[in-house]
C-alpha positions in Angstrom: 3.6 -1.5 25.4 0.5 -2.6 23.4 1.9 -4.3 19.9 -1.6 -1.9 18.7 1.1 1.0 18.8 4.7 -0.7 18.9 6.7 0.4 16.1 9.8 -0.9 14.4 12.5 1.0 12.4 15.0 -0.8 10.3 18.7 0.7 10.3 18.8 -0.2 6.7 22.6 -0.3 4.5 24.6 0.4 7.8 27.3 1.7 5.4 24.9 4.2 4.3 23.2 7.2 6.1 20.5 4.9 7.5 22.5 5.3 11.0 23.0 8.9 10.9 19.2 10.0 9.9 18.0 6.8 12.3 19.6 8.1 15.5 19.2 11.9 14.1 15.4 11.5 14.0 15.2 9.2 17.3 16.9 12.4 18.8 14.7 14.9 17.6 11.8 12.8 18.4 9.5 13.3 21.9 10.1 10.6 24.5 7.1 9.0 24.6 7.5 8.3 20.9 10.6 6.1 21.7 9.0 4.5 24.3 6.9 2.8 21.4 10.0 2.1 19.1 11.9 -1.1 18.9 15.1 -0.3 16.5 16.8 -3.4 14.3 19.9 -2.9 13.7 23.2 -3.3 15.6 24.6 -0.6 18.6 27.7 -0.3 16.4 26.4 1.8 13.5 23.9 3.6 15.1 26.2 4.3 17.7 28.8 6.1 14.6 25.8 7.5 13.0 25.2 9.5 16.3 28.5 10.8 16.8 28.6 11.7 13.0 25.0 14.0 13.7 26.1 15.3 16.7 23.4 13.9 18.9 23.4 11.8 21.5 23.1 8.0 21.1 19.0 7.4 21.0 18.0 5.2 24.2 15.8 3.2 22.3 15.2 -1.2 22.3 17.9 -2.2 19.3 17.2 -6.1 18.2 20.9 -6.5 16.1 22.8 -9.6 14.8 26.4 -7.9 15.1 26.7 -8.4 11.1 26.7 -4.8 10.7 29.3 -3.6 13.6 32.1 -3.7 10.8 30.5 -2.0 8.3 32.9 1.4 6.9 30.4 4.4 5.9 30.6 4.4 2.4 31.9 1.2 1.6 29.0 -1.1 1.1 30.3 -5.0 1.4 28.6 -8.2 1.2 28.5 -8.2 5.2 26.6 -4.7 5.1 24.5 -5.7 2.5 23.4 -9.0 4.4 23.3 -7.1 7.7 20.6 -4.8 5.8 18.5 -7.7 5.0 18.8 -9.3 8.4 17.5 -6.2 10.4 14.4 -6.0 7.4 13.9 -9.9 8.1 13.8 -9.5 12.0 11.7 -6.2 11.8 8.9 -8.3 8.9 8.6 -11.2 11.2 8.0 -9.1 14.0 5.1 -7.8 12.3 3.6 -11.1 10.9 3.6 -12.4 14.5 1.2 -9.3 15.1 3.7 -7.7 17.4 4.6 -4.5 15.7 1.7 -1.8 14.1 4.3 -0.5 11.9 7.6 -0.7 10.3 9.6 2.7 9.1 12.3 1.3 7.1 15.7 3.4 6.5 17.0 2.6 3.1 18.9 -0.3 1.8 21.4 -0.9 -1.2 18.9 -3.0 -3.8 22.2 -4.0 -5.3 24.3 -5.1 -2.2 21.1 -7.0 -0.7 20.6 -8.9 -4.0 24.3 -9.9 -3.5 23.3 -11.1 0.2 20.5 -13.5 -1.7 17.5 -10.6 -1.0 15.1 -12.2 -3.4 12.9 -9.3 -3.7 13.3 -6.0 -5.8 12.3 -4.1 -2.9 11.2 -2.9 0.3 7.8 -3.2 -1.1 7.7 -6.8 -2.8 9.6 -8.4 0.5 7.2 -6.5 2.8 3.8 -7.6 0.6 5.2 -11.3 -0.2 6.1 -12.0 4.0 2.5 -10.2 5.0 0.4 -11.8 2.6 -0.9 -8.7 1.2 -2.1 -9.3 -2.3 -2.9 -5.9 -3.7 -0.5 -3.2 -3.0 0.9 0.3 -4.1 3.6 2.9 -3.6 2.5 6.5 -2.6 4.6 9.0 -1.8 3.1 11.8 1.0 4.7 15.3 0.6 3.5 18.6 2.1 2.3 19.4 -1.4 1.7 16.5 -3.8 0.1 13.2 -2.6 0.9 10.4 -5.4 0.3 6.9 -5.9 2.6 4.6 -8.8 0.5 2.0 -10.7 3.2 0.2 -12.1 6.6 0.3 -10.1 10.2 -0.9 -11.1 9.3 -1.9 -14.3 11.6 -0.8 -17.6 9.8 2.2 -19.4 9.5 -0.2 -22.2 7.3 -2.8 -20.5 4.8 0.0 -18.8 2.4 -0.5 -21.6 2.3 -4.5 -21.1 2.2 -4.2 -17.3 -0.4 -1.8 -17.3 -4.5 -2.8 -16.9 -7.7 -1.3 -16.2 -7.8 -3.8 -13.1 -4.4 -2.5 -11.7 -5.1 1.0 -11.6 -8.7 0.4 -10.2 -7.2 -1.5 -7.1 -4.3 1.5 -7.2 -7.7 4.1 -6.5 -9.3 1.8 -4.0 -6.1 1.7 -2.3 -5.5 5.4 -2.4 -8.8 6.1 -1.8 -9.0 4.0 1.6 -5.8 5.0 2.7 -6.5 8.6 2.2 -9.9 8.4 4.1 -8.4 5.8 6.7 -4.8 7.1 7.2 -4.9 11.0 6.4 -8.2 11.9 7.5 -9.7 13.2 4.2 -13.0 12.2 4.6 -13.6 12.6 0.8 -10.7 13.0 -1.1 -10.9 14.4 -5.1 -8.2 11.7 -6.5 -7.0 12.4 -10.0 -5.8 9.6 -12.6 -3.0 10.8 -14.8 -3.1 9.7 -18.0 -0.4 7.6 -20.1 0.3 9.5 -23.1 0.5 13.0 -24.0 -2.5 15.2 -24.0 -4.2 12.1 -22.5 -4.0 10.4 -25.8 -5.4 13.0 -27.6 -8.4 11.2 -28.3 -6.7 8.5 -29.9 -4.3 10.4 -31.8 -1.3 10.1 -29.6 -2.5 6.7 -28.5 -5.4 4.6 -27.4 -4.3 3.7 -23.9 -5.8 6.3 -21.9 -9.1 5.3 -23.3 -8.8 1.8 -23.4 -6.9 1.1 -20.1 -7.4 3.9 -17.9 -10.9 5.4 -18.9 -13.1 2.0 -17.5 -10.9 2.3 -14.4 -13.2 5.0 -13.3 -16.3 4.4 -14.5 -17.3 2.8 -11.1 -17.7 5.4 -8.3 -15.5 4.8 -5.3 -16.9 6.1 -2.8 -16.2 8.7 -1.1 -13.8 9.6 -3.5 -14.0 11.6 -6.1 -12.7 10.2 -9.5 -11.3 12.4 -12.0 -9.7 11.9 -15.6 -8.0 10.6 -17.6 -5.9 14.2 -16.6 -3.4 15.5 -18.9 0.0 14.7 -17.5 1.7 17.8 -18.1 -0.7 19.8 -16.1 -1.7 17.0 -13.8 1.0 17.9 -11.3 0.6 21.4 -11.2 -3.3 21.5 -10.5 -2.2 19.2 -7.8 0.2 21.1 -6.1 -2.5 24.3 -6.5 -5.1 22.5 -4.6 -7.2 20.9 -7.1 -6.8 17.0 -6.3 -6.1 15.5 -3.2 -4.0 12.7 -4.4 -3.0 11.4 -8.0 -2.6 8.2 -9.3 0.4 8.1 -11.7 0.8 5.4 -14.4 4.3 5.0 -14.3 7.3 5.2 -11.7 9.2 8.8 -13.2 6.3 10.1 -14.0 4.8 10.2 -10.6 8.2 10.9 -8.5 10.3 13.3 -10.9 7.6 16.2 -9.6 7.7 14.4 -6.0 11.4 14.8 -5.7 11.1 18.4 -7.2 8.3 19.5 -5.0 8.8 17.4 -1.7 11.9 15.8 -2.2 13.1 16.6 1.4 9.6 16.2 3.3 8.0 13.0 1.0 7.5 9.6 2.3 6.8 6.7 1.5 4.2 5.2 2.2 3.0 1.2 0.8 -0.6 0.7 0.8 -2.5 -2.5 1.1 -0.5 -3.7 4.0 -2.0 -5.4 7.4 0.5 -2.9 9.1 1.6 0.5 8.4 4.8 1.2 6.6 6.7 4.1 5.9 9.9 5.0 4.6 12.2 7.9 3.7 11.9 9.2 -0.3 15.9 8.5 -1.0 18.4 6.4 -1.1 21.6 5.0 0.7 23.6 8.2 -0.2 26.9 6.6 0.0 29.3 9.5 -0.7 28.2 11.5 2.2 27.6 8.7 4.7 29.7 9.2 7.9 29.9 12.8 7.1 27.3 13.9 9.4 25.6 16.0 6.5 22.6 14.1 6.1 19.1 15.3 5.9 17.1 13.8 8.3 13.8 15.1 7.6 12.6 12.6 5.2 13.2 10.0 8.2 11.8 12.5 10.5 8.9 12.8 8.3 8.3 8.9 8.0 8.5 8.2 11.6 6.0 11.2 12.2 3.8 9.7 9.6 3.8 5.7 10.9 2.8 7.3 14.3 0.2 9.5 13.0 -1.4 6.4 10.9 -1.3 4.4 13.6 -3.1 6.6 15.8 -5.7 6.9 13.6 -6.2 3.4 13.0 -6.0 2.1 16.5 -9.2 4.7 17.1 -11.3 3.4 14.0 -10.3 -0.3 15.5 
C-alpha cells in the first residue's frame, strides 16, 4: 500500500470510548478502506471495545506497546494516560517519516496525558510542533455548519491579547485552501464573525472588530469570498441557512457551542495547515459510559470518512 493513501488511527485514552467507536467504525467501514488503515493502539482494548459494540474484532494492522492491555473502562490511570500518548507518538512519527497521508485520532484525556509528561495541550499543538507546521487552525466539519477557531484553548480573559489581524488572516487562508483543496468548493463565501456584540457596534460596544478583524479582509483571497466583520448572534444562523460556506470564529465557545448544537453527532475535526491530513471525532473520552457499549460512533465514523475523502482528493491534485 502506497504511504500516498495509508492511514493511521490512534486508539486514544484506552479507558475511554476510543476502543468502542475505533473498532465500531472499523466495522462499519468497507474493506478496502481497512486495507489502507494501520491502527496504534494495543489488541487488548480494542479487542473489549468490540465485544462492548457488539461487532466483530476489526482485522486491521494494530502497532501497540502493551501499555494499554490493563487499562479498566472508566478508570483512567497513569498507565492509560501514557499508553494514549504512546499510540499518538508512534502514529506522528509515522507521518513525519512520510509513511502515513493521514492520522484520525480517537480522543485522549488532556489531563491523564499531562500526568504521562504529554507536553502539549493538545492533539493539535503535538501534531503541529512534531510536523513542523507553522501556521495552523481547528475547524470543525458538520453536515450543516463549517467553522474554523482563531484563537484556541486560551482563557476567555486572554482572547483579546491573543487575538491579531495577522492570526485571523492566516485562519482565512487556511480555511480558504482547505475548503477549495479538501472539500471541493471551488469558491467558497467564508464569513468572519466578529468579537463583540453587534460587531462592535461601530465602536460602541468595542473597537476590536474594527481594529483587529476589519484589515484581516481587506486583501482578497482568492477564490474566496470574504465577508464581515458578521454580527455573531446571527452569524451562525445565516450559516446554517446557506449563506456562508464556512465561518471563521474568534474564539473557541463561540464557534463550537452552535457546532455541538447543530452537528454535535456528525462534526469533525479537522486541523489545517498540516503536511498530512488529520481528523478527529468532536468529543471527548466520555468516561462514564466507556465499556458500556452505548457509544456513538458516528463522529468517528464521520472522521474516518472524512481523512479518506481528503486524501483522495489530494492524492488527484498531486
Amino acid at each position: 500500500m502506497d504511504a500516498v493513501t495509508r492511514l493511521g488511527i490512534t486508539l486514544g485514552d484506552p479507558a475511554g470510548i476510543g476502543p468502542e467507536i475505533v473498532a465500531a467504525a472499523l466495522h462499519a467501514a468497507p474493506r478496502e478502506w481497512r486495507d489502507r488503515i494501520i491502527v496504534y493502539g494495543d489488541r487488548g482494548p480494542l479487542e473489549r471495545g468490540a465485544k462492548a459494540m457488539g461487532v466483530a474484532v476489526p482485522d486491521v494492522k494494530l502497532v501497540g506497546s502493551g501499555h494499554g492491555d490493563a487499562a479498566v473502562p472508566g478508570a483512567p490511570d497513569k498507565t492509560s494516560g501514557g499508553a494514549q500518548v504512546t499510540y499518538l507518538e508512534a502514529a506522528v512519527a509515522a507521518a513525519a517519516r512520510g509513511e502515513l497521508a493521514a492520522i484520525v485520532t480517537a480522543p485522549i484525556s488532556k489531563t491523564w496525558a499531562r500526568r504521562a509528561g504529554f507536553e502539549f495541550l493538545g492533539h493539535t499543538e503535538m501534531l503541529a510542533a512534531r510536523l513542523g507546521a507553522s501556521d495552523v487552525a481547528m475547524m470543525f466539519v458538520g453536515p450543516k455548519l463549517k467553522v474554523a477557531l482563531t484563537t484556541v484553548h486560551c482563557p476567555l480573559a486572554e482572547v483579546v491579547a491573543d487575538l491579531t489581524t495577522a492570526r485571523v488572516r492566516v485562519v482565512i487562508e487556511l480555511v480558504a485552501r482547505s475548503m477549495v483543496r479538501d472539500l471541493g468548493i471551488t469558491a467558497p463565501r467564508i464569513g468572519v464573525v466578529g468579537l463583540n456584540p453587534h460587531a462592535g457596534e461601530d465602536g460602541l460596544l468595542g473597537d476590536e472588530d474594527a481594529e483587529i478583524i476589519a484589515p484581516a479582509l481587506e486583501e482578497p483571497c482568492m477564490p474566496a469570498t470574504l465577508i464581515g466583520p458578521l454580527v455573531p448572534d446571527a452569524a451562525f444562523r445565516d450559516a446554517v441557512h446557506g449563506r456562508y460556506d464556512a465561518l471563521v470564529a474568534m474564539y473557541h465557545d463561540q464557534g463550537l457551542i452552535p457546532v455541538k448544537l447543530v452537528d454535535f453527532d456528525e462534526s469533525v475535526n479537522v486541523t489545517l495547515g498540516l503536511p498530512i491530513v488529520r481528523t478527529a471525532p468532536d468529543h471527548g473520552t466520555a468516561y462514564d459510559i466507556a465499556g458500556k457499549g452505548i457509544a456513538r460512533a458516528v463522529s468517528m465514523q464521520r472522521a474516518l470518512a472524512l481523512a479518506i475523502e481528503m486524501v483522495g482528493r489530494r492524492a488527484a491534485q498531486a
